[in-house]
C-alpha positions in Angstrom: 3.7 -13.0 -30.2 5.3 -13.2 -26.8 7.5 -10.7 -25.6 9.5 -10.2 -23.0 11.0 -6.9 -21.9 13.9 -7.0 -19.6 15.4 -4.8 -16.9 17.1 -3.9 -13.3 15.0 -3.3 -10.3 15.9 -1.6 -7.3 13.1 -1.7 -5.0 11.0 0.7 -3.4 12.7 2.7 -5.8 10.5 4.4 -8.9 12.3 6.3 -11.1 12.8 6.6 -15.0 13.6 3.5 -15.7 10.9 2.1 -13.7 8.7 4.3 -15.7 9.7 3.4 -18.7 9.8 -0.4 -18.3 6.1 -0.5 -17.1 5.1 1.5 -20.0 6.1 -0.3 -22.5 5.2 -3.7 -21.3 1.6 -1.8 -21.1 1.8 -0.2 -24.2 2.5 -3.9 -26.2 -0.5 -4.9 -24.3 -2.5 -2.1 -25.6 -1.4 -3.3 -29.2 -2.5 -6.7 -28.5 1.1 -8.1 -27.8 1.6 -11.1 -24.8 4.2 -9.3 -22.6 5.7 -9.8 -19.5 8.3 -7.6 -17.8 11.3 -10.0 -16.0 13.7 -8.0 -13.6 16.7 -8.9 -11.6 17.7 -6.9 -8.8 20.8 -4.8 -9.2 23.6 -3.2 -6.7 26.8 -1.4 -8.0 28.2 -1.4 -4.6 30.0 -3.1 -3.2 31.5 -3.5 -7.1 31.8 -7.1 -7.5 28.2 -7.2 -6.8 27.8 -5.5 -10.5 29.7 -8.7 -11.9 27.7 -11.0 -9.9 24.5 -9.6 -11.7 25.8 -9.5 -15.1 26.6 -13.3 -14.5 23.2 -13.6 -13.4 21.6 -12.4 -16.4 24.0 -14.1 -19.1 23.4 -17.1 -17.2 19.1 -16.3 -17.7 17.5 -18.8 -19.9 14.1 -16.9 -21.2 14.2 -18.5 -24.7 11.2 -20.8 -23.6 8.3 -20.7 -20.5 6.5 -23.6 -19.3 7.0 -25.1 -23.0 6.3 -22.2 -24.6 8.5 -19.8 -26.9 9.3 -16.2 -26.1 9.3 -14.9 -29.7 11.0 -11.8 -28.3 13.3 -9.7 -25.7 13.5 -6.0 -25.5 16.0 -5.6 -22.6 16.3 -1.8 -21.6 19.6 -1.1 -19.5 22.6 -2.5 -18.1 23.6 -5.8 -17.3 19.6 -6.7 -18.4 20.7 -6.8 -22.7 24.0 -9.3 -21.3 21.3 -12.5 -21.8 21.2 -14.3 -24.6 18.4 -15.0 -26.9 17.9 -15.7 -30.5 15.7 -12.5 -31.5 16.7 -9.8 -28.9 16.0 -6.5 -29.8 17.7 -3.8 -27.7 16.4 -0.7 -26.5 19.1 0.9 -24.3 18.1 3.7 -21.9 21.7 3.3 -20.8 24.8 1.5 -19.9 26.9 1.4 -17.0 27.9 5.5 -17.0 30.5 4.3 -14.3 32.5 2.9 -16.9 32.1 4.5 -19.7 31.1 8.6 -19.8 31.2 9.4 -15.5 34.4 7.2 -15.5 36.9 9.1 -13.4 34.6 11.6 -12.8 33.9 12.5 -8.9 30.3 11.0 -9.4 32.3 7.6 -10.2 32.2 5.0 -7.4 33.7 2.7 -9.8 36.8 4.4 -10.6 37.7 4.6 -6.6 38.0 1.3 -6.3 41.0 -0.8 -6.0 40.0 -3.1 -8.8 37.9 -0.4 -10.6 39.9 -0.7 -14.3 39.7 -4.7 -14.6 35.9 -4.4 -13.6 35.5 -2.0 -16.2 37.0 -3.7 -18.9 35.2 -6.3 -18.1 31.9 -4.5 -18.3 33.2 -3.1 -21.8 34.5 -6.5 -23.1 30.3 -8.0 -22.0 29.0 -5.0 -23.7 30.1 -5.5 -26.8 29.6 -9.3 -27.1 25.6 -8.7 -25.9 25.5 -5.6 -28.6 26.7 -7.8 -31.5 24.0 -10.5 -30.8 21.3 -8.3 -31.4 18.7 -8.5 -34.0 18.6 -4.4 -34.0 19.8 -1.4 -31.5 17.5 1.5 -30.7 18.7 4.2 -28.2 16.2 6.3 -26.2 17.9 9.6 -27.2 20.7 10.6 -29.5 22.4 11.7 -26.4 22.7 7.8 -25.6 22.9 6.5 -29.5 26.2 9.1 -29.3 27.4 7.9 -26.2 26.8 3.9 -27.7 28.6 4.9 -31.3 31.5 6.8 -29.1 32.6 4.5 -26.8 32.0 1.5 -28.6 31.8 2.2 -32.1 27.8 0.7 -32.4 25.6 2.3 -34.4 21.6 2.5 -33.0 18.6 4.8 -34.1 17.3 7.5 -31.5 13.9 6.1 -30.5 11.6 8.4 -28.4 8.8 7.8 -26.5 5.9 9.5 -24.5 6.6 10.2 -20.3 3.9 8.4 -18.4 0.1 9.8 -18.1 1.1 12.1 -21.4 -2.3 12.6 -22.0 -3.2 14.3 -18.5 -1.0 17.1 -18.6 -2.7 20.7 -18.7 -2.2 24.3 -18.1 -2.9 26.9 -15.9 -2.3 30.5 -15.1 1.2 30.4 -13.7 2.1 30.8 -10.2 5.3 33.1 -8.9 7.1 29.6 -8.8 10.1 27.3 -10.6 9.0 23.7 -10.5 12.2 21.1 -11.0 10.5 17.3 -10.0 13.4 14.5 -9.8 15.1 12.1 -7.5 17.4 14.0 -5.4 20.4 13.3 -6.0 24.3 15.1 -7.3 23.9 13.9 -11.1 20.6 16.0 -11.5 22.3 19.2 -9.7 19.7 20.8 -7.1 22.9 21.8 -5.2 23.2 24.4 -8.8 19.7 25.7 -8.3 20.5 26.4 -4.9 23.2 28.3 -5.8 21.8 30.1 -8.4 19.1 31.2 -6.2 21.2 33.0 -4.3 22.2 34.6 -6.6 18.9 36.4 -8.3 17.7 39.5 -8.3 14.6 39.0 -8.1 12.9 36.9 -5.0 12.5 33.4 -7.3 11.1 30.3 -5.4 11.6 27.1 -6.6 9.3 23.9 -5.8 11.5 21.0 -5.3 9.6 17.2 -5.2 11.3 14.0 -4.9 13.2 11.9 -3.0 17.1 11.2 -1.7 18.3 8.1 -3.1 20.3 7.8 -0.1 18.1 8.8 2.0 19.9 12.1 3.6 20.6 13.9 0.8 17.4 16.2 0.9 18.6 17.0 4.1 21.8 18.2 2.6 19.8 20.1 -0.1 18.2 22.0 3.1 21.1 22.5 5.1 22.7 24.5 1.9 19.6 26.3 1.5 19.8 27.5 4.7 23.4 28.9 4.7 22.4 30.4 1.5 19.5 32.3 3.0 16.6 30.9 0.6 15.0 28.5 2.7 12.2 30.4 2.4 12.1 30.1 -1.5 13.4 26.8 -1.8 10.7 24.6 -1.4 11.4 20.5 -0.9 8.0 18.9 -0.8 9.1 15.1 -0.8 7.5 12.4 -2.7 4.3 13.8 -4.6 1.4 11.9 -6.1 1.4 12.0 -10.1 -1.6 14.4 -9.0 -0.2 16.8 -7.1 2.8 16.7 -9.7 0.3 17.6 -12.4 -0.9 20.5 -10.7 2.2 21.5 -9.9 3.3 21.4 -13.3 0.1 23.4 -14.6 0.4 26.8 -12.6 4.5 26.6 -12.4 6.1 29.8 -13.8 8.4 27.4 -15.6 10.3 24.4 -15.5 14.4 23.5 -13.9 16.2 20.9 -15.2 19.7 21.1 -15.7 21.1 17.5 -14.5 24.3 16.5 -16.2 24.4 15.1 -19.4 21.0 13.1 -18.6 20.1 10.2 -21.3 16.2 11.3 -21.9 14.7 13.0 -19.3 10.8 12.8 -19.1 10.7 16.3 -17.3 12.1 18.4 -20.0 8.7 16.8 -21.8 6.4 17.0 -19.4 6.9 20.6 -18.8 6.2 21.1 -22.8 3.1 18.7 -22.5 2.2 21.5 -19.4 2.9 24.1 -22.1 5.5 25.3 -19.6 9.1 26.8 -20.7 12.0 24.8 -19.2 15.7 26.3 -18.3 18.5 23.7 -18.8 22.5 23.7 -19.2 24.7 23.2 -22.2 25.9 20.1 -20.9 22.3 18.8 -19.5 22.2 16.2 -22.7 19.1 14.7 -23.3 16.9 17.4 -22.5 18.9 19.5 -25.4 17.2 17.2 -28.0 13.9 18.6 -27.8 14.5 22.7 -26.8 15.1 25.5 -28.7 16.9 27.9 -26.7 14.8 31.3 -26.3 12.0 30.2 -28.0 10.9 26.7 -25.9 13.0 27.2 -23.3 16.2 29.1 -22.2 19.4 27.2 -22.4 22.7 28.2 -20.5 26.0 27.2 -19.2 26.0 25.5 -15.9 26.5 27.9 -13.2 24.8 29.6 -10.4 25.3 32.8 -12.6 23.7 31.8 -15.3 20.7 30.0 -14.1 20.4 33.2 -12.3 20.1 35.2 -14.9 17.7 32.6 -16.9 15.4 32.7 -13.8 15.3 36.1 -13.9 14.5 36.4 -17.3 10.8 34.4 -17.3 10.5 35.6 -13.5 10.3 39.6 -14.7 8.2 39.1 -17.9 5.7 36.3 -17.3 3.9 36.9 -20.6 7.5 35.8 -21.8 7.5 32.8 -20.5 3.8 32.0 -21.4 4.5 32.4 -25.4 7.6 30.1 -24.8 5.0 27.3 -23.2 2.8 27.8 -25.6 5.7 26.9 -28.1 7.3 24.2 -26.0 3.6 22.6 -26.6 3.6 23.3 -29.9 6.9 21.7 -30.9 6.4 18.6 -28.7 3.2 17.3 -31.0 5.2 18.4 -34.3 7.9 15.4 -33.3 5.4 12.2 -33.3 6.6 11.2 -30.1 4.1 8.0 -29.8 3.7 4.7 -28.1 2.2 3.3 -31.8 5.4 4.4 -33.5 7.6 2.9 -30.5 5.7 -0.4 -31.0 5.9 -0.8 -34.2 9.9 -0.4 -34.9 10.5 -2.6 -31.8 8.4 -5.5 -32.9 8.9 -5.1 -36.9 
């Protein structure tokens, strides 16, 4: 069978998605599937570039290569599940947040622009047409499936699948440190942890790795720290290798990530793969799906207060927050989160 699975790119940008997209296309490999990963470049700014690329992509022939049939399409995100085929099988990591859940939001570009609405609705009107044509909808959380049956009334199955390298993470006698890994930017909320460090009683450093996606916003993240008087515990190490991020992960105190209402979030399994507890918010989404508040992890509402007061918690008792890693490991392999089981429900 040949397969091909469909996204954005950005380049010289890795994230998630990115992630994701290269491990499936390997993982259909692995089960003896021809698969090749097709992506179109995508900009939301200025806006009517996001219309030019979802033209681009319902304009994308892939039915057929060099005389032969692609038997199937897994697109992954936005505008990528807008091109036609006859067996297309979606599995959405997300749509266009700008017009549907951030809409009107401050993180919303889209809604500050003059013709903001009509793109929208455009977007909307394309989203359902593409969801109808296909063969069967999987979401990569029930954070997205709800989002999806919300906003425009399609039903999907939650679909979950391993972060990259799953099988490398270990453990290690913890360090007198908070590690929270992501792309810099507002959505994920390091501006909170900065906050809520300042707010502690007790002197908690935090190990921050990743990149701006704009480029200056770690210099921002500093700038705050340093009015704040932490930038000695707030740590920004840049972009890591997956093996300094393993390490990091195994002698961590504990895992951050409380970004807002995030679709899947690989970190909040990662840290359970590093049998590591991880703090998030009520409204962090994704991440929700697989804690259990006190006994995984510690969830709380989003504010510096709060986060304080979880980091406190596992900074004052680290035998605390070793039982909870030990369960956070535990309760990841009871949920057969597998590449087999991801391959076989796509292709069946």
């Amino acid at each position: 069978m040949k397969i091909i699975v469909l996204s954005v790119s950005a380049p010289f940008i890795m994230g998630g998605a990115e992630i994701h997209a290269d491990s499936l296309l390997k993982a259909l490999r692995k089960f003896g599937y021809e698969a090749e990963l097709v992506t179109i470049p995508f900009k939301s700014y200025p806006n009517q570039r996001i219309l030019d690329t979802m033209l681009m992509f319902r304009l994308l022939d892939i039915t057929e290569s060099c005389g032969q049939k692609i038997d199937l399409v897994i697109p992954l995100k936005f505008p990528a599940y807008l091109t036609p085929h006859p067996n297309k099988v979606l599995w959405l990591l997300h749509q266009h947040r700008d017009a549907y859940d951030l809409w009107g939001k401050p993180v919303c570009g889209l809604a500050q622009n003059p013709d903001g609405q009509q793109i929208r609705d455009t977007i909307i009107n394309a989203d359902n047409r593409a969801f109808a044509e296909c063969k069967k909808i999987y979401a990569n959380s029930q954070n997205v499936a709800n989002r999806l049956k919300y906003y425009n009334n399609v039903d999907s199955i939650p679909l979950y699948h391993p972060p990259q390298n799953a099988e490398k993470f270990y453990s290690k006698s913890a360090q007198r440190y908070f590690f929270f890994p992501s792309r810099l930017t507002k959505i994920k909320r390091q501006e909170l942890i900065l906050e809520a460090m300042a707010k502690t009683h007790y002197p908690v450093k935090v190990v921050f790795a990743g990149a701006a996606d704009d480029g200056k916003y770690d210099r921002d993240l500093q700038i705050l720290a340093e009015k704040l008087g932490i930038e000695d515990r707030a740590i920004f190490v840049g972009r890591i290798s997956e093996e300094e991020k393993l390490t990091y992960y195994s002698e961590c105190l504990g895992v951050i990530y409380p970004p807002f209402d995030e679709d899947y979030g690989y970190i909040t399994l990662e840290g359970m793969l590093s049998s590591k507890p991880i703090i998030s918010c009520l409204d962090s989404g994704g991440p929700l799906e697989f804690l259990v508040n006190q006994e995984t992890g510690i969830i709380v509402d989003s504010t510096p207060d709060a986060i304080a007061s979880a980091m406190d918690q596992l900074w004052d008792n680290p035998k605390q927050s070793m039982i909870m890693g030990k369960n956070a490991r535990s309760h990841y392999e009871s949920m057969n989160i597998s590449w087999m089981n991801v391959i076989e429900k796509l292709t069946s």
